[in-house]
PyMOL commands that place a pseudoatom at each C-alpha (Angstrom):
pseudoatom trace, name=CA, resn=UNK, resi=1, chain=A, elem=C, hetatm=0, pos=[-15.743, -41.758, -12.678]
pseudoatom trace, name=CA, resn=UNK, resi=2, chain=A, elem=C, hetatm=0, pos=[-19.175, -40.732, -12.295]
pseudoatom trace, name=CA, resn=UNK, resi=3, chain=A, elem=C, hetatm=0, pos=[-20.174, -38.605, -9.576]
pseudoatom trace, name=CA, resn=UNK, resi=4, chain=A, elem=C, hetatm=0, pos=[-22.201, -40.917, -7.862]
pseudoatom trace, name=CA, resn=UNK, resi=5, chain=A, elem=C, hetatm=0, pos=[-19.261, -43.533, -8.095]
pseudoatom trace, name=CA, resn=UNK, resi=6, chain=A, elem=C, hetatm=0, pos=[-17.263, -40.784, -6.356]
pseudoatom trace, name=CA, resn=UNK, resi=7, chain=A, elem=C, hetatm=0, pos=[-19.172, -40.458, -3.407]
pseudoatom trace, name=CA, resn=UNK, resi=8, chain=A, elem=C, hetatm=0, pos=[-19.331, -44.363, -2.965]
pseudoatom trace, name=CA, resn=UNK, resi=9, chain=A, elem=C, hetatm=0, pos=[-15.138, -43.839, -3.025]
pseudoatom trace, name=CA, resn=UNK, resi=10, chain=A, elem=C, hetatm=0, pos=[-15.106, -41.225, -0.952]
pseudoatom trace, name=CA, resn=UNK, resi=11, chain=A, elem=C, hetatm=0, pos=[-17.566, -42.761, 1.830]
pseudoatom trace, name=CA, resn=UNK, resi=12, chain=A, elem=C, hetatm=0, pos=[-14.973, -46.061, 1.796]
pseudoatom trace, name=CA, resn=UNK, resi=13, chain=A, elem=C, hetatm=0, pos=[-11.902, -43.110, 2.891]
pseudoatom trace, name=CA, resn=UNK, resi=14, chain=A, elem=C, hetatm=0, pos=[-13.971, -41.517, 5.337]
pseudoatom trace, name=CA, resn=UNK, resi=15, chain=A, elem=C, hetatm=0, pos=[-14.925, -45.301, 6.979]
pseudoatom trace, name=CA, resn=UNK, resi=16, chain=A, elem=C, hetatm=0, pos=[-11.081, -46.865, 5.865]
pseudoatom trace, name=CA, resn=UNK, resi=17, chain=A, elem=C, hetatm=0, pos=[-8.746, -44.666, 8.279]
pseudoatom trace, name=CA, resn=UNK, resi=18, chain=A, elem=C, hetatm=0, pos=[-5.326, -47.302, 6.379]
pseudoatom trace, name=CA, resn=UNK, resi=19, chain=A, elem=C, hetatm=0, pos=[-7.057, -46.222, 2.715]
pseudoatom trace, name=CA, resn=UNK, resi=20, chain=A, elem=C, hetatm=0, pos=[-7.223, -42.642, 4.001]
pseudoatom trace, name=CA, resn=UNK, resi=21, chain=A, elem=C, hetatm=0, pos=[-3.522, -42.702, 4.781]
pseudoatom trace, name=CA, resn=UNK, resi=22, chain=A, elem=C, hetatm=0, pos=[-2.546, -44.474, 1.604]
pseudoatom trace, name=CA, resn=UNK, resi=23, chain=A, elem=C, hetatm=0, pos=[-3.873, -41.419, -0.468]
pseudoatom trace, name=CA, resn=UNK, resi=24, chain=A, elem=C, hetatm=0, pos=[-2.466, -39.349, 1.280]
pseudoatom trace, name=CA, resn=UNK, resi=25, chain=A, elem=C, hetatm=0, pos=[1.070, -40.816, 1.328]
pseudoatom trace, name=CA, resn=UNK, resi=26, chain=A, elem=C, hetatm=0, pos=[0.630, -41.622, -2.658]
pseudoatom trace, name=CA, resn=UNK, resi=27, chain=A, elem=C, hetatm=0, pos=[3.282, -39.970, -4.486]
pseudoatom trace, name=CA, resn=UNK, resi=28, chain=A, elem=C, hetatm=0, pos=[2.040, -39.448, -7.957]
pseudoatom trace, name=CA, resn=UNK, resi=29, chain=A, elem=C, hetatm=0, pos=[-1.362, -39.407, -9.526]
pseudoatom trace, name=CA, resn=UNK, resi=30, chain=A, elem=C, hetatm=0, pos=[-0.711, -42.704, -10.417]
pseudoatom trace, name=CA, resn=UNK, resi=31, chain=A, elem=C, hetatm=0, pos=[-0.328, -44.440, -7.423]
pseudoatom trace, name=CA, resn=UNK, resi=32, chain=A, elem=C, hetatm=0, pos=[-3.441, -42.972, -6.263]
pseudoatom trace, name=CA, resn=UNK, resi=33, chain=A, elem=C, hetatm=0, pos=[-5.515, -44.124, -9.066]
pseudoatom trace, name=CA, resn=UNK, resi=34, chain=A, elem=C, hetatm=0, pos=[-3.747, -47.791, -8.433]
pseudoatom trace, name=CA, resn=UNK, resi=35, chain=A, elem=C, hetatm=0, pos=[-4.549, -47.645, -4.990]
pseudoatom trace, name=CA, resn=UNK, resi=36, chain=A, elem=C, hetatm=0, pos=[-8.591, -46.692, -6.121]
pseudoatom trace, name=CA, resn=UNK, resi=37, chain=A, elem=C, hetatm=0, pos=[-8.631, -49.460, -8.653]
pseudoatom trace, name=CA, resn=UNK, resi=38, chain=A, elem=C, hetatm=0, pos=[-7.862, -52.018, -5.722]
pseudoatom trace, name=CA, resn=UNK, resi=39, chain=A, elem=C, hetatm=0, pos=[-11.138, -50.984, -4.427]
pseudoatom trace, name=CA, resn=UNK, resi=40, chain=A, elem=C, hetatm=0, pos=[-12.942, -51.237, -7.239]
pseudoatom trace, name=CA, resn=UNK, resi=41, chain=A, elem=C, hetatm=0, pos=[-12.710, -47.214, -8.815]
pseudoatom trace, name=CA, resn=UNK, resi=42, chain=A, elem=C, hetatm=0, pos=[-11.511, -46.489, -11.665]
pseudoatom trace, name=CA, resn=UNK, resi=43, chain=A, elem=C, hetatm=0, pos=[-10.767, -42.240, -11.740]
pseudoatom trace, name=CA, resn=UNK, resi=44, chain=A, elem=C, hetatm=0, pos=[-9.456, -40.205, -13.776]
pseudoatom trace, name=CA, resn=UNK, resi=45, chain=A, elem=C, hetatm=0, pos=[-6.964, -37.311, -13.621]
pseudoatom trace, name=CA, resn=UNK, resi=46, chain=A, elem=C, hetatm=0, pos=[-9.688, -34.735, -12.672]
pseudoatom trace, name=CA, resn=UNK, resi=47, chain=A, elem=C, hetatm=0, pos=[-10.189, -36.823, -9.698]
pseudoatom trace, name=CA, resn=UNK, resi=48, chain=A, elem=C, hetatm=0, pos=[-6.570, -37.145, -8.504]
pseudoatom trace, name=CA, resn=UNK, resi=49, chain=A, elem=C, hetatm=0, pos=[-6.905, -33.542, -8.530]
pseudoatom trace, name=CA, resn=UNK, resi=50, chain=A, elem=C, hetatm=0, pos=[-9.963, -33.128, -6.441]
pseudoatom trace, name=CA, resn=UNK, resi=51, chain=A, elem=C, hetatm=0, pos=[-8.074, -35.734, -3.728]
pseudoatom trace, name=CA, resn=UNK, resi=52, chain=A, elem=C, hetatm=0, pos=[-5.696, -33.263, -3.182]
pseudoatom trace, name=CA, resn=UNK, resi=53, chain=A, elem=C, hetatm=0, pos=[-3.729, -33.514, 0.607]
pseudoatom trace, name=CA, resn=UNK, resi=54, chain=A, elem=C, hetatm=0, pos=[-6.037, -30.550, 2.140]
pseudoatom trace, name=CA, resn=UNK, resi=55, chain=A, elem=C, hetatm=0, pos=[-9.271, -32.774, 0.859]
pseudoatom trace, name=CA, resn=UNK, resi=56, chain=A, elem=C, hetatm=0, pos=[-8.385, -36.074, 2.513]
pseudoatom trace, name=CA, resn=UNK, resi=57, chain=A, elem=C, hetatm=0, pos=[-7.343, -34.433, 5.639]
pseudoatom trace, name=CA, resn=UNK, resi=58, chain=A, elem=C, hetatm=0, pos=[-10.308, -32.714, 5.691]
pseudoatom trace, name=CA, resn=UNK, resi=59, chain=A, elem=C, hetatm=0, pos=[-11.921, -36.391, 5.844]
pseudoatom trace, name=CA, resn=UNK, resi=60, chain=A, elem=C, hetatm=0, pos=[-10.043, -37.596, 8.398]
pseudoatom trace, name=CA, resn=UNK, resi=61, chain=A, elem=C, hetatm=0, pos=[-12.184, -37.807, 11.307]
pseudoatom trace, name=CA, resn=UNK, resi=62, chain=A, elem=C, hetatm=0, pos=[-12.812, -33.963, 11.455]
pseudoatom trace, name=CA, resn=UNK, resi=63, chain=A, elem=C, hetatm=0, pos=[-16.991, -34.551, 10.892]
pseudoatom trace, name=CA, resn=UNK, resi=64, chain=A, elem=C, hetatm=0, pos=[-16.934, -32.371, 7.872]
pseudoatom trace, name=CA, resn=UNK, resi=65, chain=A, elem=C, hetatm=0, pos=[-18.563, -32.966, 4.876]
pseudoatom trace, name=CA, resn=UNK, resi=66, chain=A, elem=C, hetatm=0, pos=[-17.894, -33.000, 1.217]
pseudoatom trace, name=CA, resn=UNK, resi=67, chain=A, elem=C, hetatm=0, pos=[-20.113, -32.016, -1.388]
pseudoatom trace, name=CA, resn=UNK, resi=68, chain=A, elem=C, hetatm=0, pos=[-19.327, -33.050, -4.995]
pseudoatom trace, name=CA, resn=UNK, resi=69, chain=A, elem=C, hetatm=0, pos=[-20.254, -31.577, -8.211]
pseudoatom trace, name=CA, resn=UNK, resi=70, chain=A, elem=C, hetatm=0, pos=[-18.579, -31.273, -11.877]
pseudoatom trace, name=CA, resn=UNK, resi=71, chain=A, elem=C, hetatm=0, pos=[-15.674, -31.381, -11.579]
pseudoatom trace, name=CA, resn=UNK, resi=72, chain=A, elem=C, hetatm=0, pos=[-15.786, -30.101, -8.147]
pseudoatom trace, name=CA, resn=UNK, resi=73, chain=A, elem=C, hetatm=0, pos=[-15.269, -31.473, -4.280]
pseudoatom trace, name=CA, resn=UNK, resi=74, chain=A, elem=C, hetatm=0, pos=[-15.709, -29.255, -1.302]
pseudoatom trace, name=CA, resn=UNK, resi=75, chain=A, elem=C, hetatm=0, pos=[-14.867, -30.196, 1.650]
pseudoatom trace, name=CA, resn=UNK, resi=76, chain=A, elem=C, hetatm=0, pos=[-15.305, -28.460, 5.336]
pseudoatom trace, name=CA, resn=UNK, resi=77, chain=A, elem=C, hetatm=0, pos=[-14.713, -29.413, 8.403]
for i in range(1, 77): cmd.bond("trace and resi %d" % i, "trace and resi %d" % (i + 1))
show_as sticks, trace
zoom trace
């Protein structure tokens, strides 16, 4: 997924509180790339990676940001 596509995914789990807690209930890589598809993303395993537990909780609500980059997602609270 390109990084711009990225952001666009990760700005629809910061405004979809049930996406949000899909991730982060997925059990495998794959059901998190299902669950992406269904909103029209397609990612790949570097991705899954980057959507790790501590990253989507750190989009849940907290008002932290998330800066992207190869490869890369940092987020803060």
């Amino acid at each position: 997924m390109p990084e711009e596509q990225l952001k666009t995914f990760l700005e629809k789990i910061k405004e979809n509180k049930s996406l949000l807690e899909r991730l982060k209930a997925a059990e495998s890589s794959d059901e998190i790339k299902a669950i992406a598809r269904e909103y029209g993303h397609e990612i790949g395993n570097d991705q899954v990676e980057m959507l790790s537990g501590q990253q989507l909780e750190s989009l849940s609500g907290s008002g932290g940001t998330c800066a992207i980059g190869p490869n890369t997602l940092a987020c803060t609270e």
